[in-house]
N, C-alpha and C positions, 0 to 999 in steps of 0.2 A: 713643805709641810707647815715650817711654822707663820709662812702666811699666808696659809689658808685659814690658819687660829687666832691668827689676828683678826683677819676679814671678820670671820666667825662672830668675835669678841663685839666686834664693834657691831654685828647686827642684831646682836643681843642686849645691845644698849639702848639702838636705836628708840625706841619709842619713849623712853626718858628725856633724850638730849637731841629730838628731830630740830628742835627750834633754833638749841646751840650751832648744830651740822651748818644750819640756814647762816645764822651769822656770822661763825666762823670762815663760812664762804662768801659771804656779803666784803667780808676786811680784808681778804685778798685783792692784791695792790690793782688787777685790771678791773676787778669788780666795786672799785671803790668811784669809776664815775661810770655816767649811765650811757649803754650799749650806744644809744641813736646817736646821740649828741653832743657827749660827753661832761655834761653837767657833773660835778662833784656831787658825792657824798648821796646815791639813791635811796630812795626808802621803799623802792616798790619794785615787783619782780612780774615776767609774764614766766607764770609756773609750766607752763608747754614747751614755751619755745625756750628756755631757761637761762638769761634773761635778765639782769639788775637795772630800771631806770629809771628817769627822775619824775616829778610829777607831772611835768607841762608834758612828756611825752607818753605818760599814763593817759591821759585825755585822748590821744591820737590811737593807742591801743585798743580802747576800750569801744571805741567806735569801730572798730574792725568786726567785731565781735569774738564772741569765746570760742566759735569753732577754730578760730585764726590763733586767738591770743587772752590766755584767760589768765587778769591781771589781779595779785594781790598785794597787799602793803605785808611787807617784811617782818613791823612790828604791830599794826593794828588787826590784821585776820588770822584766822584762826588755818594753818598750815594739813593737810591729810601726808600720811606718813610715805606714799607715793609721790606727791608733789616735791617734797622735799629731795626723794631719793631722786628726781629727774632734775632736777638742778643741780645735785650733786654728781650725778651720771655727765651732763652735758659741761661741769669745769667752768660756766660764768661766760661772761663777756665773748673772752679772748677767743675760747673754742667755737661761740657760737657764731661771731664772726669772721671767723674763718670761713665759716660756711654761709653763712646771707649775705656776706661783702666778700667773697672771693673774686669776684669780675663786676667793676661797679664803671658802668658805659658813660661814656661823654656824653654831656646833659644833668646829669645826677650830680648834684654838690648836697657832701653831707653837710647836716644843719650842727652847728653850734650852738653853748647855751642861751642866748638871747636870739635863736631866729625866730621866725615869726612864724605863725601856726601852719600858713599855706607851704614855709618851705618843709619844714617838720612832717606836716600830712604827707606831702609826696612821696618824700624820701621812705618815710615808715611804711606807706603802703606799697609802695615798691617793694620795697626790702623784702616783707612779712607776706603780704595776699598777693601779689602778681608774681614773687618769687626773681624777679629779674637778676639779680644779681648774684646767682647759683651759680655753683659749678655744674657744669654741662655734664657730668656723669650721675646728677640726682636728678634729671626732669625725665628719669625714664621711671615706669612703673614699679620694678626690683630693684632694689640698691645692691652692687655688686658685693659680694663678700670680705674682700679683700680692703673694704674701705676701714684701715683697723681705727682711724681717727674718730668714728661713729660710733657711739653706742647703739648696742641692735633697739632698746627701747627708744631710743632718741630718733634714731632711724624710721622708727613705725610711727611715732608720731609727728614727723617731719612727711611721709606720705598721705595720712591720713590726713594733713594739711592741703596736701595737693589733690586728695579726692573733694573733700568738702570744697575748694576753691570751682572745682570744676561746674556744681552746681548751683553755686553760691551765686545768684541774682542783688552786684552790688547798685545802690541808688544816688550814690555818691558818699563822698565824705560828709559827715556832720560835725561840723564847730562847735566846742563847746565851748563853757565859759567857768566852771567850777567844776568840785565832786563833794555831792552832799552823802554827811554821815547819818545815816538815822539807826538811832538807837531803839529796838522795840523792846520796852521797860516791860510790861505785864499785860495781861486780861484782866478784864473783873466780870464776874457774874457771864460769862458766856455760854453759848446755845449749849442746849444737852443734844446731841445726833447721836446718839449709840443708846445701849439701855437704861445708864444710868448720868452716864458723864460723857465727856470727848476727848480723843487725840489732837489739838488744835496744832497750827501753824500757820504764818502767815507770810502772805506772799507782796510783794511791793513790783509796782510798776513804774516807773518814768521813762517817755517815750516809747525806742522799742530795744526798753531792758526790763528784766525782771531779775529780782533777788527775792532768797527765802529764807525765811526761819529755820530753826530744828523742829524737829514733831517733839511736844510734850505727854507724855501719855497719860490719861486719864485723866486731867485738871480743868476743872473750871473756871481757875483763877490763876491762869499759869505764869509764871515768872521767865523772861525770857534774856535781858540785861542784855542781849546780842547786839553787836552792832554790823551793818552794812554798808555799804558803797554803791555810790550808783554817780554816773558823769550828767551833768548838768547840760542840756544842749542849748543853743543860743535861742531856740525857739521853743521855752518853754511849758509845757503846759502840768495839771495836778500830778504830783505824788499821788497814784491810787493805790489802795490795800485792799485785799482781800483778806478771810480769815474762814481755813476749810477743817473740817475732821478730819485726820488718817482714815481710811479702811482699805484693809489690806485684801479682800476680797472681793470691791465693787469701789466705784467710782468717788471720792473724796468728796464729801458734801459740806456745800457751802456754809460759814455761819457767821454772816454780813458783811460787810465792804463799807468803805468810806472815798473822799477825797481828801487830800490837802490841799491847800493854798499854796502854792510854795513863793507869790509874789512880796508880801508882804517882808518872809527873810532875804529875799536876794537882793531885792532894791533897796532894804535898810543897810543890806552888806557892801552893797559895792557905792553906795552915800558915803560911806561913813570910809571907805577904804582901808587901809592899815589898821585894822581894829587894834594891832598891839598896842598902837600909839594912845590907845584910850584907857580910861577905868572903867573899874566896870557899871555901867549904865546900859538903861532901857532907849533901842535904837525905834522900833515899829511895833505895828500890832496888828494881830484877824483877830477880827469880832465877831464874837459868836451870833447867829442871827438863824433866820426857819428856814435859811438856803444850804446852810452848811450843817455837818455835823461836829460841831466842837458845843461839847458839855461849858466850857468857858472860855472868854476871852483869852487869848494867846501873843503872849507879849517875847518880840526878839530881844535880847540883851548878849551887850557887851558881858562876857563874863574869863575875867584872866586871859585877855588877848584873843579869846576866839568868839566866833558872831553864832549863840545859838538861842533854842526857840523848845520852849517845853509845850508840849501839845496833848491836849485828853479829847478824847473822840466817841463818842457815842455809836457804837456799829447802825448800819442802816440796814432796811430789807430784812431784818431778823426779830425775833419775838425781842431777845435781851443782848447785852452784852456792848461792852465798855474795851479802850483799848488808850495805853499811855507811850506814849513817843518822846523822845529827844533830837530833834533836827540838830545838823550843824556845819555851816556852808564854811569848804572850803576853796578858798579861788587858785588858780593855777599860776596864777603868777607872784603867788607868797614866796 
């Protein structure tokens, strides 16, 4: 009885101290280096498979895609109070590799913290999307009851892995080479699509990832301060944005898109390499010209050790509407 009133106690906190929960399981001694590799001191988690690790193997997750492994930073995103509880369900590290390293076959050497990406990719995708290194009583369809090691939630999404893998058409690994932050600051003056105003959000593209905004409701000039993640692949090409109206009873209409440059920060970033070693100074620049949409010249800068790039964008294909960004490249081998 009285710990069922404990239990109780604590789920009634829960959404005060979900981020604490997070931490506090981050400091436990198996989750203090990261699952693949063992690098010290993670700052990033795959919230499904649940999960602590370090950045250079956040790269190799994040190319798996989110059906596999949906990665977020510990201390920069923004947590759902499920997420949380499935990391706390699954115990970190040690439990989870109990179960993705339980049988790991001759050929397979895990990677350390300075291997190089190709031994890292294999091993990770071994592990994670081919599943190889399971225990042979989880590649059946129903997980037996008796497995009390398993959480039943942890369980269903440990299958649910193995459905989406089945149709999962992969084209190989993609090498990255960073993970850029971009900050989406505000609107200004954007489309009316409803009667009087809009629900805006915006959606980001680089390669084949998309990240999204929150919906703001009703604002034409909405304040967003968000920031996102998205991995850098070696073969880069623009940051695209879109920017739609919510509607909750018909299809989300457009209200203009743009591109970025993203050449201009990367190549000022990996010039200049160790940015901490610098002060802060203007490394590159995109020029605003009648090919692009930037309202004005966009200057990269050293700014307190890290390499970023404030950007204002003119939306295109739309009557009106302005959109302000913060780039901010970070490499994987910081």
């Amino acid at each position: 009885m009285s710990r069922a009133m404990s239990n109780k106690s604590l789920d009634f906190g829960k959404p005060a101290s979900g981020k604490k929960r997070l931490k506090d399981l981050l400091l436990q001694k198996d989750n203090r280096y990261c699952a693949d590799c063992g690098a010290p001191d993670p700052k990033w988690a795959s919230a499904n498979i649940g999960v602590f690790i370090c950045l250079k193997c956040c790269g190799v997750h994040r190319s798996l895609g989110t059906h596999i492994s949906k990665v977020l930073s510990v201390t920069l995103d923004e947590w759902s109070d499920d997420e949380i509880e499935s990391m706390v369900e699954v115990g970190g590290n040690s439990s989870a590799n109990a179960i993705y390293e339980a049988f790991v076959p001759g050929g397979y050497e895990k990677p350390g913290p300075d291997a190089s990406h190709e031994l890292r990719a294999k091993f990770i995708r071994a592990k994670y999307e081919l599943q190889e290194f399971l225990k042979p009583s989880l590649r059946i369809v129903s997980l037996p009851s008796e497995k009390g090691s398993l959480k039943s939630s942890f369980s269903r999404k440990l299958m649910d892995s193995f459905r989406s893998n089945s149709s999962h058409n992969s084209e190989g690994m993609v090498e990255f080479i960073g993970l850029l932050k971009v900050k989406v600051i505000k609107g200004t003056n954007l489309a009316i699509r409803d009667m009087m105003t809009s629900d805006p959000y915006v959606i980001l593209t680089l390669g084949q990832q998309t990240v999204q905004t929150t919906i703001i409701k009703s604002n034409l000039n909405p304040v967003w301060n968000e920031e996102l993640m998205l991995s850098v692949p070696q073969h880069f090409g623009p940051l695209k944005l879109r920017v739609f109206d919510h509607d909750t009873f018909s299809a989300d209409d457009i209200m203009g898109e743009a591109e970025v440059d993203l050449q201009p920060l990367i190549t000022s970033a990996i010039a200049f390499g160790d940015a901490g070693m610098f002060g802060n100074m203007q490394i590159g620049k995109w020029l605003k010209s009648h090919d692009n949409a930037l309202k004005d010249d966009s200057t990269v800068n050293i700014i307190d050790g890290k390499v970023k790039q404030a950007v204002s964008l003119k939306l295109q294909n739309v009557e009106c509407g302005e959109l302000d960004l913060e780039l901010e490249w970070m490499p994987l081998d910081q």
